[in-house]
NUMINU-56293 format. One record per residue (C-alpha): chain; x, y, z; residue number from 1. Coordinates in nm, 3 decimals, decimal comma, padded with zeros to 5 digits, always signed. Layout:
% residues N
chain->A&px->X&py->Y&pz->Z&n->NUM
...
***
This chain:
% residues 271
chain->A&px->+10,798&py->+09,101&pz->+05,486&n->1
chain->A&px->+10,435&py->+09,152&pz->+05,469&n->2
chain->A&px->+10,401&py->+08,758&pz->+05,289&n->3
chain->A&px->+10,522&py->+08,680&pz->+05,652&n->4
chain->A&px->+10,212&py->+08,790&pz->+05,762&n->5
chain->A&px->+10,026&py->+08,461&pz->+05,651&n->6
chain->A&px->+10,168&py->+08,287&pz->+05,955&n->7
chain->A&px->+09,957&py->+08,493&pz->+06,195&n->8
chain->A&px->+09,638&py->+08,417&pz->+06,309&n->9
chain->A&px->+09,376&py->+08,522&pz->+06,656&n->10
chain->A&px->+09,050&py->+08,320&pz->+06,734&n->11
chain->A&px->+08,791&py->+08,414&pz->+06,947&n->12
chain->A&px->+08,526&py->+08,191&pz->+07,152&n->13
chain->A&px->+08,164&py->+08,257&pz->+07,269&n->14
chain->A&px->+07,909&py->+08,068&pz->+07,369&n->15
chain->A&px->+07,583&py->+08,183&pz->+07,088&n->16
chain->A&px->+07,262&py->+08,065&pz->+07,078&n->17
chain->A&px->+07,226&py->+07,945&pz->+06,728&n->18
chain->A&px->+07,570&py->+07,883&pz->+06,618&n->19
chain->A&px->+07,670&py->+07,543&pz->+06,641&n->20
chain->A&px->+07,696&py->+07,416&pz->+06,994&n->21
chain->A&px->+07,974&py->+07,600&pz->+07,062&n->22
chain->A&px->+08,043&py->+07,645&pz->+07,426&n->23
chain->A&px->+08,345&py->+07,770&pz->+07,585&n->24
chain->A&px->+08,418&py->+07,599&pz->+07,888&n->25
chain->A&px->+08,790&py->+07,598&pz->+07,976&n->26
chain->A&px->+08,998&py->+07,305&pz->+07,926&n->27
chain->A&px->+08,928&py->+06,922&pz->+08,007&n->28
chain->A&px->+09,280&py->+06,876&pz->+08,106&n->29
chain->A&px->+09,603&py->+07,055&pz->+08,217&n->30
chain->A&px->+09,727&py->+07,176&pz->+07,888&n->31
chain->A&px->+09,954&py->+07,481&pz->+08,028&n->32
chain->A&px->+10,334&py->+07,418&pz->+07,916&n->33
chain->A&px->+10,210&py->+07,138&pz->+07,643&n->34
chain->A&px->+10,399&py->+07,167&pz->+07,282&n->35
chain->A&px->+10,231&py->+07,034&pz->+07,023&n->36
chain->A&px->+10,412&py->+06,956&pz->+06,716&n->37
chain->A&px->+10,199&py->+06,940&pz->+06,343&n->38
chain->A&px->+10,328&py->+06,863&pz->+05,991&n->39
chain->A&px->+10,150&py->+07,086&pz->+05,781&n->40
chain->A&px->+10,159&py->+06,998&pz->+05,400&n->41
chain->A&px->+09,944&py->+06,998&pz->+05,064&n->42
chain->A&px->+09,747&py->+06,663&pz->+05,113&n->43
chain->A&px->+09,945&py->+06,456&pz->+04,908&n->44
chain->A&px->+10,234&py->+06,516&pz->+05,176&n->45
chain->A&px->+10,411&py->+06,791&pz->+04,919&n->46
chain->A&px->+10,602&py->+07,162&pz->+05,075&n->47
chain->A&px->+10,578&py->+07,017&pz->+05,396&n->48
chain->A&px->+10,633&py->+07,262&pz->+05,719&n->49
chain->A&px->+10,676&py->+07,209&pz->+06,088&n->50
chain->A&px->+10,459&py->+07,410&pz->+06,321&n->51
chain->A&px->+10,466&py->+07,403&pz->+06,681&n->52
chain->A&px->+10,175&py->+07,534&pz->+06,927&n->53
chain->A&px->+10,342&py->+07,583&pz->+07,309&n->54
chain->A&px->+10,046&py->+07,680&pz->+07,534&n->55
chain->A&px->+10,239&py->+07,893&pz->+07,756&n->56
chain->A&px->+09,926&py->+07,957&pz->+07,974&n->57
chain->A&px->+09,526&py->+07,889&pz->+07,952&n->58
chain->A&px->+09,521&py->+08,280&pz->+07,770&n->59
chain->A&px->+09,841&py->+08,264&pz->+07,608&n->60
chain->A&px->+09,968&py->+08,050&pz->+07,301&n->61
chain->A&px->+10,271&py->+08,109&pz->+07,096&n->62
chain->A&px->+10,350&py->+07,934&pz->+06,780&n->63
chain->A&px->+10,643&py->+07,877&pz->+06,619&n->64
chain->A&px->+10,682&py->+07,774&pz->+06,197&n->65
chain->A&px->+10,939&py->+07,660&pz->+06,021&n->66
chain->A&px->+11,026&py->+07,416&pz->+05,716&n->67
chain->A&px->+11,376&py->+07,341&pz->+05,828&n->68
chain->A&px->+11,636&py->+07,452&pz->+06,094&n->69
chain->A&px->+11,837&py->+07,781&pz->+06,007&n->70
chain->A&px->+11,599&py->+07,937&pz->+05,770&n->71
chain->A&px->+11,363&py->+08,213&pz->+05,813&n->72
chain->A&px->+11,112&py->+08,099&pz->+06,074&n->73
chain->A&px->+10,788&py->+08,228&pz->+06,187&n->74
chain->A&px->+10,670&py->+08,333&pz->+06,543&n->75
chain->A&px->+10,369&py->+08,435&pz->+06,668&n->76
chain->A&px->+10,178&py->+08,491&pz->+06,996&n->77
chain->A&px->+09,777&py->+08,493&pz->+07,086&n->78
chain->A&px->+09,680&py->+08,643&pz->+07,418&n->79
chain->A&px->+09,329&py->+08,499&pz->+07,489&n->80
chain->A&px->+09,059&py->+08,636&pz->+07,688&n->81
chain->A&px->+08,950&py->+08,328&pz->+07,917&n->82
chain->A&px->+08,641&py->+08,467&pz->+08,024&n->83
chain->A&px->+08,508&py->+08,506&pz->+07,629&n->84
chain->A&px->+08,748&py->+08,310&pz->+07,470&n->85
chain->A&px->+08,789&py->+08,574&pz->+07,244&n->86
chain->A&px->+09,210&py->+08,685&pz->+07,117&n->87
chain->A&px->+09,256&py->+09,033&pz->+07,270&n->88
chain->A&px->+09,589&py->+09,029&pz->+07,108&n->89
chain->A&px->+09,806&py->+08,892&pz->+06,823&n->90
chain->A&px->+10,189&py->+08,980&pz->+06,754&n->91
chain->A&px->+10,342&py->+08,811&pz->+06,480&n->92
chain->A&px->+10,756&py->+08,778&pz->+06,302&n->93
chain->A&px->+11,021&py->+08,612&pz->+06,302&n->94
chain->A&px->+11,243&py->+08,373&pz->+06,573&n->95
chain->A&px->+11,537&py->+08,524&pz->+06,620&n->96
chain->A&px->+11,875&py->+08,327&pz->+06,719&n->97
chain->A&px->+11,885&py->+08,250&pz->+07,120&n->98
chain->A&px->+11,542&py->+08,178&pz->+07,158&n->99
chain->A&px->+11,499&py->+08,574&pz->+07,054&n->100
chain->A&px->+11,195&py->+08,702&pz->+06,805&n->101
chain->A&px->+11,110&py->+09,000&pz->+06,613&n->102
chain->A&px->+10,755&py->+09,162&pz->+06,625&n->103
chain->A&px->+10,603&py->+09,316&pz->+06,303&n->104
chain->A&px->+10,285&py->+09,234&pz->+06,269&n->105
chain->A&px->+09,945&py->+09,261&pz->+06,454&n->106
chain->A&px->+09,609&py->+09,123&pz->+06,416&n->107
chain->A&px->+09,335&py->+09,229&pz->+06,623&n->108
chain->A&px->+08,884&py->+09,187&pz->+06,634&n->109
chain->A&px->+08,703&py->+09,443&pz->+06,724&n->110
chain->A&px->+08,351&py->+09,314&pz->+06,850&n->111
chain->A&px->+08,200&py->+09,631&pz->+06,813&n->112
chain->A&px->+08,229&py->+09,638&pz->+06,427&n->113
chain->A&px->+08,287&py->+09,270&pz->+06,376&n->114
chain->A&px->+08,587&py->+09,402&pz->+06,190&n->115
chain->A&px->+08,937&py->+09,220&pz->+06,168&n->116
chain->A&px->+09,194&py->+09,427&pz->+06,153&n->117
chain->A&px->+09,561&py->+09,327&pz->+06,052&n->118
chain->A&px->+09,889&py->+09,580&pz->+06,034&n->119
chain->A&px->+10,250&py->+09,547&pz->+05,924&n->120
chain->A&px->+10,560&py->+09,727&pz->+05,901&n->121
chain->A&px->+10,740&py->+09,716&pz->+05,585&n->122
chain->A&px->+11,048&py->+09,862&pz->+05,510&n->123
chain->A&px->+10,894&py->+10,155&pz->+05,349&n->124
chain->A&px->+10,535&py->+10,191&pz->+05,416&n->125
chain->A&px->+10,251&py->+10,091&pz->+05,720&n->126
chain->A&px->+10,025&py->+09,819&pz->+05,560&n->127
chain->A&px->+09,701&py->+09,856&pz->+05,718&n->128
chain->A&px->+09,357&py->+09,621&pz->+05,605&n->129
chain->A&px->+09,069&py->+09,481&pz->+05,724&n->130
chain->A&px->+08,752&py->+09,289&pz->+05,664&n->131
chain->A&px->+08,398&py->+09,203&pz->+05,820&n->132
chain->A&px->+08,386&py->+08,879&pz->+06,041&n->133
chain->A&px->+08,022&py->+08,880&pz->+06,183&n->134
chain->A&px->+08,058&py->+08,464&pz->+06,346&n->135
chain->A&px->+08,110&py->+08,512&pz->+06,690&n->136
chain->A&px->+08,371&py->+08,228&pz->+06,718&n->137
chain->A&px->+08,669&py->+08,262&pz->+06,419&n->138
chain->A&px->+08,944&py->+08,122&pz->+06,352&n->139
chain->A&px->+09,207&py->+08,273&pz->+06,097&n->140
chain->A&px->+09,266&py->+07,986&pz->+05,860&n->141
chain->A&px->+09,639&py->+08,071&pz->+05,801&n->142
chain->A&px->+09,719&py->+08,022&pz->+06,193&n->143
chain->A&px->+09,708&py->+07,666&pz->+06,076&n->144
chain->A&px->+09,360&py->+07,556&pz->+06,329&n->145
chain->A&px->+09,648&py->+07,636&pz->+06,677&n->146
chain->A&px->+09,327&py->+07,839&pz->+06,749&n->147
chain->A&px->+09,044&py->+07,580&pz->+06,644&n->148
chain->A&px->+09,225&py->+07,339&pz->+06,923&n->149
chain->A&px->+09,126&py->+07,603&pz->+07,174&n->150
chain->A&px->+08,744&py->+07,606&pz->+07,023&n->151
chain->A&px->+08,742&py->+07,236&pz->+07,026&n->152
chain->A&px->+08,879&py->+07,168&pz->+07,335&n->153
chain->A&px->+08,586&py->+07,372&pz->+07,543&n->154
chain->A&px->+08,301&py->+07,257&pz->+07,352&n->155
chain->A&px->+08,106&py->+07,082&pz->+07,576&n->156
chain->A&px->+07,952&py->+06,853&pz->+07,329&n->157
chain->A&px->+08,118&py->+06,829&pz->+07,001&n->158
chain->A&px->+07,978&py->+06,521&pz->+06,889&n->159
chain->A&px->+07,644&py->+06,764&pz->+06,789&n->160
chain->A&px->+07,856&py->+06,973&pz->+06,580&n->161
chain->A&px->+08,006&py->+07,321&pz->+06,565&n->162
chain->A&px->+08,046&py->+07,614&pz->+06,377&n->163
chain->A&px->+08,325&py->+07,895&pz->+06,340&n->164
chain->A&px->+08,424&py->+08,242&pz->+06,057&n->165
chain->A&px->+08,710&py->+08,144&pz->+05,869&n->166
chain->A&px->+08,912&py->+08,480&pz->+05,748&n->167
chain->A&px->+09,202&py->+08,445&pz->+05,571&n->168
chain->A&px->+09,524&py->+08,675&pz->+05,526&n->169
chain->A&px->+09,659&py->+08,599&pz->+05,169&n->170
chain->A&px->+09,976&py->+08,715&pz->+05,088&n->171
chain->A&px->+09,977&py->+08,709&pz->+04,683&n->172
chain->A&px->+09,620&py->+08,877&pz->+04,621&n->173
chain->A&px->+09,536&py->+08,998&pz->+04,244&n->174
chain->A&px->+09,331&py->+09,217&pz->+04,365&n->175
chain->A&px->+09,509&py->+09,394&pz->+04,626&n->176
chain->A&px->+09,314&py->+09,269&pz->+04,930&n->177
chain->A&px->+09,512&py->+09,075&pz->+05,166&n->178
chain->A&px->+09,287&py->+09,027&pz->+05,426&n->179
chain->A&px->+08,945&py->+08,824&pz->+05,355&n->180
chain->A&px->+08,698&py->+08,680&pz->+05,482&n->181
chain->A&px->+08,632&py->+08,285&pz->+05,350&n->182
chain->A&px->+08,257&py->+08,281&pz->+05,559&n->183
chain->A&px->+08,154&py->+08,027&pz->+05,810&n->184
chain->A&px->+08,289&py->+07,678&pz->+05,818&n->185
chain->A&px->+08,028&py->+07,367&pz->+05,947&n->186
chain->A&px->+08,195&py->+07,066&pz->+06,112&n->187
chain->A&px->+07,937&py->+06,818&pz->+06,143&n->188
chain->A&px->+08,008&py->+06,488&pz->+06,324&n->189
chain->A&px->+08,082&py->+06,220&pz->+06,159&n->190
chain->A&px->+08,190&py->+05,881&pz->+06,359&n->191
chain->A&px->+08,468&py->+05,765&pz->+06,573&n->192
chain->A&px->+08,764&py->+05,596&pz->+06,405&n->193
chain->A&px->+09,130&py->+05,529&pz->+06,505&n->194
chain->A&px->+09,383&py->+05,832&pz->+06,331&n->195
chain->A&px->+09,669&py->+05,671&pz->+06,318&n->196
chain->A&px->+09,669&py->+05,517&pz->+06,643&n->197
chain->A&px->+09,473&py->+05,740&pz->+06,854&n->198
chain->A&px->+09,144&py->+05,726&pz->+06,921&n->199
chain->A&px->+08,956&py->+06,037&pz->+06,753&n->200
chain->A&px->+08,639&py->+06,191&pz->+06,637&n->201
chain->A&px->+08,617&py->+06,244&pz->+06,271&n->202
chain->A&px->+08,400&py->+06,566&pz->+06,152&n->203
chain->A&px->+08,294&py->+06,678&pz->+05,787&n->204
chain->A&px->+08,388&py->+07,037&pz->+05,735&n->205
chain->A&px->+08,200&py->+07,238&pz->+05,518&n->206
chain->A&px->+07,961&py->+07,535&pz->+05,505&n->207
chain->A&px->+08,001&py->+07,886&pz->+05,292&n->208
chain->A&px->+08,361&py->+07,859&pz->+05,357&n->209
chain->A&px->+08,453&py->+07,574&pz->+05,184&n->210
chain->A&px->+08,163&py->+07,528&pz->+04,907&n->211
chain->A&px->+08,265&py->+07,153&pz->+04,787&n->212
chain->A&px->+08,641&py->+07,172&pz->+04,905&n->213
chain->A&px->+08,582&py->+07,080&pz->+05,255&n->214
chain->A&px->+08,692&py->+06,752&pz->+05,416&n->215
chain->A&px->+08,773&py->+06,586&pz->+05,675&n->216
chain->A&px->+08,839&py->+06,680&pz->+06,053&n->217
chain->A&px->+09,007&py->+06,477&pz->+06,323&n->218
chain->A&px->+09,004&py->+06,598&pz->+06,703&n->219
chain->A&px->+09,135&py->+06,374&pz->+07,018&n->220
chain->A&px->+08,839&py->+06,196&pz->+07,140&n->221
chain->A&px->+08,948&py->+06,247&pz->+07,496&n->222
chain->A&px->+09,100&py->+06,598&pz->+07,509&n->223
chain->A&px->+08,968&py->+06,743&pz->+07,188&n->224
chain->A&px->+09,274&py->+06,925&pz->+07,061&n->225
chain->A&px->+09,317&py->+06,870&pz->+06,708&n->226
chain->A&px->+09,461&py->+06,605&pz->+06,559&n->227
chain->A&px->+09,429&py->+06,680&pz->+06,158&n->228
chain->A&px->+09,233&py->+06,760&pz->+05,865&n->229
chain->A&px->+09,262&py->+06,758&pz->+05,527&n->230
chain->A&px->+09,089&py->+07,048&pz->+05,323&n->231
chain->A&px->+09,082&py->+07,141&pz->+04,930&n->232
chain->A&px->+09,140&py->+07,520&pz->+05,017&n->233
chain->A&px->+09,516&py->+07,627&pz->+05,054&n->234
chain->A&px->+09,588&py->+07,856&pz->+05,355&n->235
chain->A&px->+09,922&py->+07,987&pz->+05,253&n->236
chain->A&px->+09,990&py->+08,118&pz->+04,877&n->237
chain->A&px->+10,190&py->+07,880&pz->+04,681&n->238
chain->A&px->+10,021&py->+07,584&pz->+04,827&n->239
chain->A&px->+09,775&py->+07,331&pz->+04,637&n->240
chain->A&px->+09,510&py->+07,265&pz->+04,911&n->241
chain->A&px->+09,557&py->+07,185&pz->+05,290&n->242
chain->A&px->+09,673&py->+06,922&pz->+05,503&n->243
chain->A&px->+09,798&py->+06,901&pz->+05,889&n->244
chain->A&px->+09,865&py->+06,665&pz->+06,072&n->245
chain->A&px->+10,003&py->+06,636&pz->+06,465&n->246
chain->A&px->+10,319&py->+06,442&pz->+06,523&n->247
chain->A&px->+10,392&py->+06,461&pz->+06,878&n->248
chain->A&px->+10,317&py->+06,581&pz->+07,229&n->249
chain->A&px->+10,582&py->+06,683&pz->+07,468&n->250
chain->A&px->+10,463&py->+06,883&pz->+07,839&n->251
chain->A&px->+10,770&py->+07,036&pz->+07,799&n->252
chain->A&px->+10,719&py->+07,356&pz->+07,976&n->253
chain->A&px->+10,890&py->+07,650&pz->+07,933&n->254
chain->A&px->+11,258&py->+07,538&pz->+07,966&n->255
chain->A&px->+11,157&py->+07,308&pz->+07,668&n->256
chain->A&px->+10,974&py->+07,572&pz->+07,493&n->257
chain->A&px->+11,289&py->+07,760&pz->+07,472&n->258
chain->A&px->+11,542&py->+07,493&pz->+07,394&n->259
chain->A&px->+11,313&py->+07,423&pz->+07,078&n->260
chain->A&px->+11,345&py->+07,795&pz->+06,987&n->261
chain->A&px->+11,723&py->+07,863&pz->+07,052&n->262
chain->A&px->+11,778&py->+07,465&pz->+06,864&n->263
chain->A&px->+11,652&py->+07,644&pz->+06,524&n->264
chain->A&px->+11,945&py->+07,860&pz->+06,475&n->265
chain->A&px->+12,202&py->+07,689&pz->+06,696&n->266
chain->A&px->+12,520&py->+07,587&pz->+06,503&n->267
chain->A&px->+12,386&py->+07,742&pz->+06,201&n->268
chain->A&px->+12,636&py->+07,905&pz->+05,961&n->269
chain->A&px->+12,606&py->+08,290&pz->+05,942&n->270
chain->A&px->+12,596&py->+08,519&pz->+05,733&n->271
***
């Protein structure tokens, strides 16, 4: 169960004088009720997975993963403090059939320590780790950047560049440490270009994070949300390096939100 874990994620979202130009400043556009649909893959397009960010409310997104109907899926939800920006709470599991969903897992900052703090229940034991995250804006990289759309979609000028911690929960350590922290990932603008038919604003990611396997960023040049990237550091164990890539937008609201959940299991065989 605890490998589950890697689908979790929190971010957090302050404006700091010397990192980046990061500046939270609520959304550009009416997002609440939006479901955003990404393909994320290796970057050759190999062990691809759906994942799907509904942004229930300005402080609350929930995320749903999955590489095919009436497997095991992922769910997780982010509460988000709108006046910071800043996760004040992360539950993570599994969808359940009829739209239901299991809670095992929590991730939570503590700004006080700068300490990230994850837990799980396994069947026979409490799994309890954490790690330093001093950045004041982070994003956990195996969230799979639902978070970074919420950083880039209040910066108030992204074009100058911005700046975010990048920990990591990785579920096959050799060393026995699960949760880690990658350091602080640079996204420095680049140019405009089209990204496959929509008009976007293409960043270089790098920084103490990524060393020399950064890459590419995309985010919408209107609303900012993100639109893909293509990194040389996997975020999920088992995977070569890091690819994602949004598919589709659909306001569908909540009544859409939950057909989407309860269509994963429908019809399915049991067991």
């Amino acid at each position: 169960m605890f490998k589950e874990i890697a689908l979790m994620g929190a971010a957090a979202l302050v404006a700091a004088a010397g990192f980046g130009t990061t500046v939270f400043t609520g959304e550009p556009e009416a997002v609440e009720g939006r479901i955003y649909h990404y393909v994320r893959s290796n970057r050759d397009g190999s062990s691809p997975e759906n994942v799907y960010v509904y942004r229930a409310a300005a402080n609350h997104i929930e995320v749903y993963k999955a590489a095919e109907r009436c497997n095991t899926a992922a769910f997780v939800s982010a509460w988000v403090d709108t006046e910071t920006g800043s996760a004040s709470s992360i539950q993570g599991g599994r969808l359940m059939p009829e739209a239901r969903h299991e809670n095992f897992a929590t991730v939570a900052y503590d700004p006080a320590s700068t300490m990230l703090r994850a837990e799980a229940a396994l069947p026979d034991r409490m799994v309890r780790q954490q790690v330093r995250v001093e950045e004041p804006v982070y994003h956990l990289y195996d969230f799979d950047l639902a978070t970074l759309s919420v950083q880039t979609m209040g910066l108030s000028n992204p074009r100058a560049g911005f700046s975010f911690g990048l920990p990591l929960i990785w579920t096959e350590p050799e060393d026995g440490r699960f949760v880690r922290h990658l350091g602080q990932a640079d996204a420095e603008f680049v140019r405009e270009e089209d990204y496959h038919g929509t008009a976007a604003l293409r960043f270089e990611v790098g920084g103490a994070a990524f060393g020399e396997n950064g890459g590419p960023l995309w985010i919408d040049a209107q609303s900012g949300h993100v639109l893909g990237a293509e990194w040389g550091i996997p975020n999920h164990a088992g995977m070569d390096d890091f690819a994602i890539r949004l598919v589709e937008i659909e306001d569908g609201g909540e009544a859409g939100w939950t057909a989407l959940l309860t269509s994963h299991f429908e019809g399915c065989p049991t067991a």
